[in-house]
LUMTOR-402056 format. One line per field, with one value per residue (C-alpha): x, z, y; residue number from 1; residue in one letter. Coordinates in steps of 0.1 Angstrom, whole numbers, padded with zeros to 4 digits. Layout:
BEGIN
x <- (X  ...)
z <- (Z  ...)
y <- (Y  ...)
nr <- (NUM  ...)
rest <- (a  ...)
//
This chain:
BEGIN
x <- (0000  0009  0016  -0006  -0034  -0026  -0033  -0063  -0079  -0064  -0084  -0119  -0109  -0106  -0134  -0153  -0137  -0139  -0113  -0081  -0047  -0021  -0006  -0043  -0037  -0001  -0014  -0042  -0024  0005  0037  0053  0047  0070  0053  0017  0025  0043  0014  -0008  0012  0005  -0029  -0034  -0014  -0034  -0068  -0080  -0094  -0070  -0066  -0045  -0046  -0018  -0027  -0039  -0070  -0054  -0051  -0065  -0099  -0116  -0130  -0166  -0156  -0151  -0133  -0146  -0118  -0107  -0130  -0117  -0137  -0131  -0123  -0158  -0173  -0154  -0165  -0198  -0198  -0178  -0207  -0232  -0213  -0209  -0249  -0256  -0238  -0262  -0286  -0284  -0285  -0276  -0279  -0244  -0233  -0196  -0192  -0202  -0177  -0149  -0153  -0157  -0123  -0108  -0123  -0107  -0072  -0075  -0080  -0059  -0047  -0062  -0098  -0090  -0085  -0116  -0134  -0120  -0126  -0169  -0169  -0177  -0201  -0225  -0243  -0272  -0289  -0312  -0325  -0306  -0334  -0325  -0301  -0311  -0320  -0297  -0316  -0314  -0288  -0313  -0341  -0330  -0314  -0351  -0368  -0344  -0349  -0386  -0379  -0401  -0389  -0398  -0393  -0401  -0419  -0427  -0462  -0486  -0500  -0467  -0439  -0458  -0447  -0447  -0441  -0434  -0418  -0404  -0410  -0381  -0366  -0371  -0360  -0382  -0378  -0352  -0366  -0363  -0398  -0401  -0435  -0444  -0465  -0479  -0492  -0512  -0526  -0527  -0524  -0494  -0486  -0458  -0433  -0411  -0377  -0361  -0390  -0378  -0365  -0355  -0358  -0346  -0348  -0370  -0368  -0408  -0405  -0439  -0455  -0441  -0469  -0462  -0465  -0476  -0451  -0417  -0397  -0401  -0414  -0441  -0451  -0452  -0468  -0497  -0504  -0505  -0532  -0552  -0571  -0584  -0621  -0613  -0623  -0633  -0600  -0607  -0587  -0584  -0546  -0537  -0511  -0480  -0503  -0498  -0466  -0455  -0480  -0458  -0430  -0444  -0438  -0470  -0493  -0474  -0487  -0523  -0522  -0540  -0528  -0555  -0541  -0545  -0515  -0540  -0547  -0566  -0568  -0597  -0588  -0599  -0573  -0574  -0596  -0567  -0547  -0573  -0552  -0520  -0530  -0548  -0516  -0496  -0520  -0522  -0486  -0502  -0518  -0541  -0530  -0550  -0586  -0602  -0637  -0640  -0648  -0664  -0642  -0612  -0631  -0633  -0603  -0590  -0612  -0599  -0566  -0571  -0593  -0564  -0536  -0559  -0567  -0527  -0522  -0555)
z <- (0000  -0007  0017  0000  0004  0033  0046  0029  0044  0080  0078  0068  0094  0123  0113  0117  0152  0171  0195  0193  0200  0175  0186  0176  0141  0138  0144  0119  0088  0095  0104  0133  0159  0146  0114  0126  0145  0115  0092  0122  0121  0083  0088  0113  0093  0063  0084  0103  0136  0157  0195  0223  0254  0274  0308  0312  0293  0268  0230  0199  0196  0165  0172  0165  0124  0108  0078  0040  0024  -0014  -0038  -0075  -0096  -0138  -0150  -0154  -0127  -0107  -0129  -0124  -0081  -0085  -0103  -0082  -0049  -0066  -0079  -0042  -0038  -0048  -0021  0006  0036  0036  0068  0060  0053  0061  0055  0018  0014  0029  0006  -0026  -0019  -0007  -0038  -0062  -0042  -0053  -0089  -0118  -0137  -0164  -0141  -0132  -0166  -0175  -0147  -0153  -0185  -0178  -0146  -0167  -0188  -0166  -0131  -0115  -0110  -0077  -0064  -0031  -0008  0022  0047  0077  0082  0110  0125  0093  0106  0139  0117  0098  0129  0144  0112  0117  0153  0150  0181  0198  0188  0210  0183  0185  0151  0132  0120  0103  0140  0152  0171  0186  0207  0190  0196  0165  0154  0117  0089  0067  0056  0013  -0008  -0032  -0052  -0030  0007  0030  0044  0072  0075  0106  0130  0155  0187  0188  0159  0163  0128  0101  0089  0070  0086  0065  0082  0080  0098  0130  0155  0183  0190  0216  0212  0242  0258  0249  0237  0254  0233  0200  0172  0154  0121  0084  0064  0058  0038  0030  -0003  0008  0027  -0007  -0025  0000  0002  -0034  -0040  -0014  -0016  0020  0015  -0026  -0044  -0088  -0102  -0142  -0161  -0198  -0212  -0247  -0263  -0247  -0214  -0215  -0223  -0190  -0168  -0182  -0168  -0138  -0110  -0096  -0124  -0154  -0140  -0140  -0178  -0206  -0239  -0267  -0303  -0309  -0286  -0260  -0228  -0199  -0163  -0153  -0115  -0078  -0051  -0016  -0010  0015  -0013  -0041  -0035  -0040  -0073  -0083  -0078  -0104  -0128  -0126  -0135  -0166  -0175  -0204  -0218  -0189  -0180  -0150  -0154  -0118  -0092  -0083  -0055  -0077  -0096  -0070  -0061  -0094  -0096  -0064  -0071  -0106  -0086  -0061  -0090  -0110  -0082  -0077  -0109  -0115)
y <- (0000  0036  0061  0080  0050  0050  0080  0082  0051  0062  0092  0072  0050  0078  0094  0059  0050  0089  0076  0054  0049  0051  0012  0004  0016  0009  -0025  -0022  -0010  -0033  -0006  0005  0028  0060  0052  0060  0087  0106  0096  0113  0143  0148  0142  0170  0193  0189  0198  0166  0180  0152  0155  0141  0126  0119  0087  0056  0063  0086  0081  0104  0121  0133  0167  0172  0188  0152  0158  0137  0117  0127  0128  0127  0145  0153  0187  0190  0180  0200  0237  0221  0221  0253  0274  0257  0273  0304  0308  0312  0346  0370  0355  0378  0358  0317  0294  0286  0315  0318  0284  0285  0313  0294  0260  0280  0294  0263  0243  0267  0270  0228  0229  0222  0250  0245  0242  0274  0290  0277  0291  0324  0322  0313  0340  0367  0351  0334  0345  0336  0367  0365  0400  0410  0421  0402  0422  0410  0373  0368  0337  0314  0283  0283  0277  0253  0234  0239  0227  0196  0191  0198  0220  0246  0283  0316  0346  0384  0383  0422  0415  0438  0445  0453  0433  0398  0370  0337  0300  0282  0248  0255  0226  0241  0269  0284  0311  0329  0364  0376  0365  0335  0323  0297  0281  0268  0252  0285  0271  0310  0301  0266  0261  0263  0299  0311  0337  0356  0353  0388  0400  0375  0398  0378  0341  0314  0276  0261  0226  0214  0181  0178  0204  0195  0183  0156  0177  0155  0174  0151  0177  0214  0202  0185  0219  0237  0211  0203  0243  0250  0228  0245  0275  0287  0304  0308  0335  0337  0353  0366  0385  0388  0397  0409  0398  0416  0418  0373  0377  0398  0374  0340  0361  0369  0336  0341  0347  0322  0288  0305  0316  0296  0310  0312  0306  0342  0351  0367  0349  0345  0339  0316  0307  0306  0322  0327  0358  0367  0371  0394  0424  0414  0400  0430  0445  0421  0430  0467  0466  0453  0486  0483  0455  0434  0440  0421  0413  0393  0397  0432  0438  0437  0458  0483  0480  0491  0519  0538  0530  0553  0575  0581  0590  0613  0630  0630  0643  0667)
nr <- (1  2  3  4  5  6  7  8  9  10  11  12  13  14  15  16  17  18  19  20  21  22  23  24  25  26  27  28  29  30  31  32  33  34  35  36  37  38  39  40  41  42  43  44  45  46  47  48  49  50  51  52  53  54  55  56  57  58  59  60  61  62  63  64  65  66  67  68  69  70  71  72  73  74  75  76  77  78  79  80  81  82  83  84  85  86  87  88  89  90  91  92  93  94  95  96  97  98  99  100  101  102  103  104  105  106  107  108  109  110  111  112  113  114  115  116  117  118  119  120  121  122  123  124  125  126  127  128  129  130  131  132  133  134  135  136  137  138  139  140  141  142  143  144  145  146  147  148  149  150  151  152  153  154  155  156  157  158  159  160  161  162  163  164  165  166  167  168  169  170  171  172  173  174  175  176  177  178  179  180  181  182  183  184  185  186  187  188  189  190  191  192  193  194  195  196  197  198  199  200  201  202  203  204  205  206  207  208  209  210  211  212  213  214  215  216  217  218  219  220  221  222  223  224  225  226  227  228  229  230  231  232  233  234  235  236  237  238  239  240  241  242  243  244  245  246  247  248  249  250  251  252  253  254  255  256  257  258  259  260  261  262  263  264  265  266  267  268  269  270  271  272  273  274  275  276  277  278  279  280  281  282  283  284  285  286  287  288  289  290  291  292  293  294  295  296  297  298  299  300  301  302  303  304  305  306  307  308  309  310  311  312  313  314  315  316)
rest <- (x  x  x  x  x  x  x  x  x  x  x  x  x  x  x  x  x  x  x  x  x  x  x  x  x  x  x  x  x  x  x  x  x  x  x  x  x  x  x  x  x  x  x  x  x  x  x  x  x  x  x  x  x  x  x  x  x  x  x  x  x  x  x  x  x  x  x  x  x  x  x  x  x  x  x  x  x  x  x  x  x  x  x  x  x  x  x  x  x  x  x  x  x  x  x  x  x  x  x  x  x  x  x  x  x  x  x  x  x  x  x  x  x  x  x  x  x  x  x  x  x  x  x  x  x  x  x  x  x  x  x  x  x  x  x  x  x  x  x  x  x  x  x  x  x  x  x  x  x  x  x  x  x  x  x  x  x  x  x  x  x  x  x  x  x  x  x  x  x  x  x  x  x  x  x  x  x  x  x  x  x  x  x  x  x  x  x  x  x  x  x  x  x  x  x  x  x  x  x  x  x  x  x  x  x  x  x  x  x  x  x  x  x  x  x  x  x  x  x  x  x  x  x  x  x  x  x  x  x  x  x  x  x  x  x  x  x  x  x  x  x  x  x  x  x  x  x  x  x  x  x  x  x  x  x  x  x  x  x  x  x  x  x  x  x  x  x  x  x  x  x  x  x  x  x  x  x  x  x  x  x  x  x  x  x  x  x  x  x  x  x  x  x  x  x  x  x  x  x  x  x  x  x  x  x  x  x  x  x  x  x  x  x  x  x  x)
//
C-alpha cells in the first residue's frame, strides 16, 4: 500500500472509530509505531481535527468537524460544483453563510490550472442573477437546525399588527424572489402559517419536547406542495390579457402557471385564489396597465377603480 493509500484510508478510518490509539492503528495498517505517528502528524497538518490525550486512558480524539476523504472528480465535474457554490452569492443571507464562502475558496485553491482557466474564463459570462433584498435574516442556521430538530422556537416576530410574541416549530426553511420564508406550525394560531424570516426579531430555542406536534409534512417540499393545491375560503379570479399583457403574466412567477394562452397570442386567467390574497394580485395586474382587463370579481373591480381615482386625483 501507498503512503498516499494510506493516509487516505487512516483518515476514513478515524473518522469511523472517534477515538483510538495510534498502537491500535499501527497494528491495523500493519507498520510500526514512529510510522503511525508521523502519518498522524500529516494528517493534522493537512486539516483533520486530531486530539491528544496523554494517561492511562489517553489516545487520539476526532474533534466534532469530521473531515470527508478525497473525492476525484473530472475537470468537469469540478466547474460544475464550483458554479453551483458560486450561484448562491447574490442570495443575501444563507444558513451557511460563512461556510459556503470558505469552501468555494478552498475548492478553487485545489484545482488544476487548467480548471482554473476555465473558470476564469466562464466567470464573466454566466451568473445567477437573484435579487438582493434580504439584509437581515440573522436567524437562518437556527431555523434550519429547528426545522431539523422539530424544536419549539420563542421569536419576537414584526407582524402587520406590530412586534408579537410567537411559539413556533419550523418545517423548513425556502428562498423565493429575494426572501427566506419559514412556514411553521404557530401554537397562537394553532395552525401552520408562513413567517417571512427577516421580519424575525429575536428568538430562543426552548426545551418542549412535550408540546411538540407531530407535524404530516416530511420535507419542505411537501409543505409547498400540499399548500398550493389548497385554496383557504377561494375567491373567482378573471382576467383577460392581450397579447403583450400574457406575455409579461408568463413572466411573472405568480401569475405564469395561472395563464391559458389562446391561439391568438392573447390569454386569460380563469382561476380561484385565496380571498386573503385578491389584492396582491390585483396589484400584479395593474402593472399590466391596459394590456390586462379584470372582469372578476367586483371587489377587484373596485379595487381598481380607487386606485385610478387616487392618482388622478394625484395628478388633477
Amino acid at each position: 500500500m501507498s503512503k498516499t493509500q494510506r493516509l487516505i484510508e487512516i483518515m476514513m478510518t478515524v473518522n469511523a472509530k472517534r477515538k483510538f490509539t495510534a498502537k491500535e492503528l499501527a497494528e491495523e495498517f500493519n507498520v510500526s509505531y514512529r510510522t503511525i505517528l508521523r502519518d498522524l502528524d500529516e494528517l493534522s497538518a493537512l486539516g483533520v481535527p486530531l486530539y491528544s490525550e496523554v494517561g492511562a486512558d489517553g489516545g487520539y480524539y476526532v474533534l466534532n468537524d469530521r473531515m470527508l476523504p478525497p473525492v476525484f472528480l473530472k475537470e468537469s465535474e469540478a466547474v460544475t460544483l464550483y458554479f453551483a457554490f458560486q450561484s448562491l452569492q447574490f442570495l443575501g443571507s444563507l444558513p451557511f453563510e460563512t461556510e459556503t464562502e470558505y469552501v468555494l475558496k478552498k475548492f478553487y485553491q485545489y484545482l488544476s490550472s487548467e480548471a482554473k482557466a476555465r473558470i476564469h474564463e466562464m466567470k464573466d459570462r454566466i451568473v445567477f442573477w437573484h435579487p438582493n433584498r434580504v439584509q437581515s435574516a440573522d436567524h437562518l442556521d437556527v431555523l434550519l437546525e429547528a426545522a431539523i430538530d422539530q424544536s419549539v422556537l420563542d421569536i419576537l416576530y414584526d407582524s402587520q399588527r406590530g412586534i408579537m410574541e410567537r411559539n413556533i416549530q419550523p418545517i423548513g426553511l425556502y428562498s423565493y424572489n429575494g426572501f427566506w420564508y419559514c412556514p411553521a406550525y404557530c401554537f397562537l394560531r394553532k395552525g401552520v402559517r408562513l413567517f417571512r424570516a427577516d421580519r424575525i426579531k429575536k428568538l430562543e430555542k426552548k426545551e418542549r419536547e412535550s408540546v411538540q406536534k407531530n407535524l404530516p409534512y416530511k420535507s419542505i417540499m411537501e409543505w409547498i406542495t400540499l399548500s398550493e393545491k389548497g385554496c383557504p375560503n377561494p375567491i373567482k379570479f378573471v382576467v383577460e390579457l392581450s397579447r403583450e399583457g400574457a406575455r409579461r403574466a408568463m413572466s411573472e412567477i405568480d401569475l405564469e402557471r395561472l395563464v391559458k394562452i389562446k391561439e391568438d397570442g392573447t390569454g386569460l386567467i380563469d382561476t380561484r385564489i385565496p380571498k386573503s390574497e385578491l389584492n396582491y394580485f390585483v396589484d400584479l395586474i395593474w402593472n399590466f396597465g391596459d394590456q390586462a382587463v379584470i372582469k372578476e370579481p367586483t371587489e377587484a373591480i373596485s379595487y381598481i377603480k380607487q386606485k385610478l381615482k387616487v392618482l388622478t386625483e394625484r395628478y388633477s
